[in-house]
Every structure is written in C-alpha cells, then in structure tokens.
C-alpha positions in Angstrom: -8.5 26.0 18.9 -9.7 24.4 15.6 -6.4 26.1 13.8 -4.1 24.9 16.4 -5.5 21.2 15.8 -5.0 21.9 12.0 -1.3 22.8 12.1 -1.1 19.3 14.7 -2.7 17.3 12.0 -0.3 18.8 9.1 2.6 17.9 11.3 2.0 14.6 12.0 1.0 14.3 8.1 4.6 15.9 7.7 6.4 13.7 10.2 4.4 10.5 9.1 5.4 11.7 5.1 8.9 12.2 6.4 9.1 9.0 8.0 8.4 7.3 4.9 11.0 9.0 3.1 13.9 7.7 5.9 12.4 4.1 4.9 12.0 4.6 1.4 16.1 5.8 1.4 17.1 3.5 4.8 14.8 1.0 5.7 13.0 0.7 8.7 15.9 0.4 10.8 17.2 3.7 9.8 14.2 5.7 11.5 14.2 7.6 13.9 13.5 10.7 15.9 16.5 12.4 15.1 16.8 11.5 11.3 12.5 12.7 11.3 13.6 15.7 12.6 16.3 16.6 10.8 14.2 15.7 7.5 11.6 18.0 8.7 13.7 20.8 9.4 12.8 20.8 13.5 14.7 19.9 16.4 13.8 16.5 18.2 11.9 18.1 20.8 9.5 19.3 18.7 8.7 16.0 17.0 7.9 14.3 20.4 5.2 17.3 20.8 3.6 15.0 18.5 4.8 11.3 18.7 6.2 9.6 21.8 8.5 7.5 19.9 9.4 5.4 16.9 6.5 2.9 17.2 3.7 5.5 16.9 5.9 7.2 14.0 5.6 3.3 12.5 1.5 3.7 13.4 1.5 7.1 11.0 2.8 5.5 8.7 0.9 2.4 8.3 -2.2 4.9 8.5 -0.9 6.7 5.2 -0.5 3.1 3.6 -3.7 2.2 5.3 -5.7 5.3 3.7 -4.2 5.0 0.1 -5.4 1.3 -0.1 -8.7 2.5 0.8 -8.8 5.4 -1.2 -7.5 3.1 -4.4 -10.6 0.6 -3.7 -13.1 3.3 -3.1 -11.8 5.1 -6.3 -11.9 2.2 -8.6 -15.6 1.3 -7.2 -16.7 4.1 -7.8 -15.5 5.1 -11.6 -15.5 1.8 -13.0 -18.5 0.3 -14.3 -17.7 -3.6 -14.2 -15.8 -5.8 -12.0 -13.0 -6.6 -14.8 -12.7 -2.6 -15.4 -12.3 -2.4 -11.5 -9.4 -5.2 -11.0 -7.9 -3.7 -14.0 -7.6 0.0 -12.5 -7.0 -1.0 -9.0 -3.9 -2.6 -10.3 -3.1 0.1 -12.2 -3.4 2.1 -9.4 -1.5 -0.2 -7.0 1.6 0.1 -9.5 1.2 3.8 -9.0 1.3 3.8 -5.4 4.3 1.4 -5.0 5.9 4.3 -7.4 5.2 6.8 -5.3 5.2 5.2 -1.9 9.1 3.8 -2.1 9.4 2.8 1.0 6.1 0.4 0.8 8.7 -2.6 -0.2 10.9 -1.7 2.7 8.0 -1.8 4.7 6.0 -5.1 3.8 9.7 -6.9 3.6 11.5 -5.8 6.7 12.6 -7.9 9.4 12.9 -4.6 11.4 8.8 -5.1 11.4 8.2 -8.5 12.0 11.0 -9.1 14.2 11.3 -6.0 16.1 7.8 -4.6 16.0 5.6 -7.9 16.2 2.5 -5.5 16.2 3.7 -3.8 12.9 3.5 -7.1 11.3 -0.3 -7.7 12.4 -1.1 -3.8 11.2 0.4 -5.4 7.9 -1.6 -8.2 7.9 -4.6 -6.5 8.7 -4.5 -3.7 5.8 -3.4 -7.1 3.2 -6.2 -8.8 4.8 -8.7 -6.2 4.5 -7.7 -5.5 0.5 -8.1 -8.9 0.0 -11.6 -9.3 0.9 -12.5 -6.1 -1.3 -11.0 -7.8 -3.9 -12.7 -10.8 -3.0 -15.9 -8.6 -3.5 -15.4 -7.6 -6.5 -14.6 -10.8 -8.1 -18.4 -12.1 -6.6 -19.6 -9.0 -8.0 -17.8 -10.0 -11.6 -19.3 -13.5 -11.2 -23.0 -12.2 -10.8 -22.9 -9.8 -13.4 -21.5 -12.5 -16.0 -18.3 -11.2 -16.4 -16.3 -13.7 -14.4 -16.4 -17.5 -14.3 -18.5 -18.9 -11.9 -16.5 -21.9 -11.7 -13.5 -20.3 -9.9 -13.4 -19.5 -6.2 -13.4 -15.9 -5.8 -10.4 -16.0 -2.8 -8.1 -18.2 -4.8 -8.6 -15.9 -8.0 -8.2 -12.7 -5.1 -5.0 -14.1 -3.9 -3.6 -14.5 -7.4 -4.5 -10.9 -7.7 -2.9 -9.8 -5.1 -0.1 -12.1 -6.3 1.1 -10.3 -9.7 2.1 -7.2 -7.9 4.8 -8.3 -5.6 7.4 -9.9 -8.0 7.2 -7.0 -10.3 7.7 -4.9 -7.2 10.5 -6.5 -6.0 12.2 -7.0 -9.1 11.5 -3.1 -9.2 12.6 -2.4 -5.9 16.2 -4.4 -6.2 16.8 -2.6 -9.9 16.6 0.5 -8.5 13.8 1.7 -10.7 14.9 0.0 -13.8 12.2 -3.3 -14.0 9.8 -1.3 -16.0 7.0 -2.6 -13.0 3.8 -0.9 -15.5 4.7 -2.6 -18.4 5.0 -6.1 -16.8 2.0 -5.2 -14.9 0.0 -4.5 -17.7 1.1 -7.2 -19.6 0.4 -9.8 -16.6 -2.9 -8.2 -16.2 -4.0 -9.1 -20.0 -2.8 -12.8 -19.1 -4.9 -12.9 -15.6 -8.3 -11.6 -17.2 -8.0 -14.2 -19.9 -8.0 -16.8 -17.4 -11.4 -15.8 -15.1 -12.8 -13.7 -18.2 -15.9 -15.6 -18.9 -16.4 -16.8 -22.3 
C-alpha cells in the first residue's frame, strides 16, 4: 500500500513537471490532458487516474512553484548569516529558478490565469504575498542587527526587492534567453544594498 502511494506521488510529480514544460513551450492555454499525456508517454486515461482535469493540473503546478519559493527562503535563512547575505542569495536563487522553471513568466503573466482561472490568480497572489512578508522579515531582521537603515520601511524596501526581478525576467523571457538575467541581477543587486546598507 505505501509503494502504490509512492509511484501516485511520482506521477503526479511527473504530470505536474510535465505540465510545466507544455507552459514553459505553449503557455497556459496550450495545456491540457492530451498534450500531459503525450509528454509523459501515457494515454489520457491514465492521467485522469490522477487529476480530474486541467484546473487541478494548474493546482500541481502552483504547488511546485509554491514549494521552490519556500524552499529558496528556508535555504537562504538557514546558510546565510546576516540579513544582507540572505536578500543577496535569495535573489540569486530566484534568478536560478526563473532559469530553470521557464514557464514561471508564462505563468505569473497569463491572461489564461487571471481571466480564465480567477482562482489561479489568488493562488498567485497568495505564494507573492506570502514571499513578500519573508522578505519583509528579513529586512526587520537586517534593521535590528544594524545592518539595514532603520529609517526605511521594511515593506516598501520588500516590494522594491521583489521589484528587480521581474524586468530582468521579462526582458529574459521575450529574448529568448539572450538578456543575460544574472548579470543584470547581480549588478542591480550591488545598487539596491547601497541604498538600505547602513552606513
């Protein structure tokens, strides 16, 4: 019994994986059943052993995204000893998973989920919501050890954050790979800390 739910979880993790492949090449428009299944190598049947229909496909998939923003927090809280060391890797590691989640763009973007999937859009809002107030944390963290001005307000310098990853993503995204995102990243990064590094 424990096996069989083993292989179930590895094919939803397969289906959900596949899924974000269809986006990453397609957009969200472009999923479905049949092009999962095909992907996956099984017949349609067989994915709807596992997921009724394209909305709880969309659900896997926002759990993957879901789970790697976590799992970037959690990592950088961990292994970095400051707050500025922590911003500095998380965005690091952001640029890393745009790179290797493609279809994360298609995804935050797509009028596919805000128009057709209304609750999409509030899972969106949610995980960005939720990352914002960790980042929001560590800023008040940065501001008690010394590190960062106290005379900032730790959601506006949270939001502008959050803010140099999206153009460099999109002007990624629309090149086709060739905005080199971790340079400009990096670069905007050494800029950001200079402004709420205290002195």
């Amino acid at each position: 019994m424990a096996l069989e739910k083993l292989d179930t979880e590895l094919r939803r993790e397969q289906i959900a994986e596949a899924a974000l492949g269809i986006i990453a090449a397609h957009g969200v428009k472009r999923l479905s059943v049949g092009a999962v299944a095909r992907r996956v190598g099984l017949v349609p049947s067989a994915i709807y052993r596992h997921f009724k229909n394209k909305g709880e496909m969309l659900d896997a998939v926002f759990d993957v995204i879901r789970l790697k923003v976590s799992d970037n927090l959690n990592a950088v809280c961990q292994q970095a000893p400051t707050a500025l060391e922590r911003l500095e890797q998380l965005l690091i590691l952001n640029v890393r998973m745009v790179r290797e989640l493609q279809a994360l763009p298609r995804i935050v973007f797509s009028e596919g989920i805000s128009g057709d999937y209304p609750a999409r859009k509030l899972q969106a809002y949610e995980i960005l919501k939720g990352y914002h107030s960790r980042v929001e944390e560590i800023v008040r963290q940065g501001q008690q050890e010394g590190q960062i001005r106290q005379d900032l307000d730790p959601r506006t310098i949270a939001v502008m954050f959050w803010g140099m990853l999206p153009p460099v993503v999109i002007l990624w995204h629309v090149s086709e790979g060739g905005f080199d995102v971790t340079r400009h990243a990096e670069r905007a990064w050494q800029l950001f800390s200079e402004v709420i590094r205290a002195k």
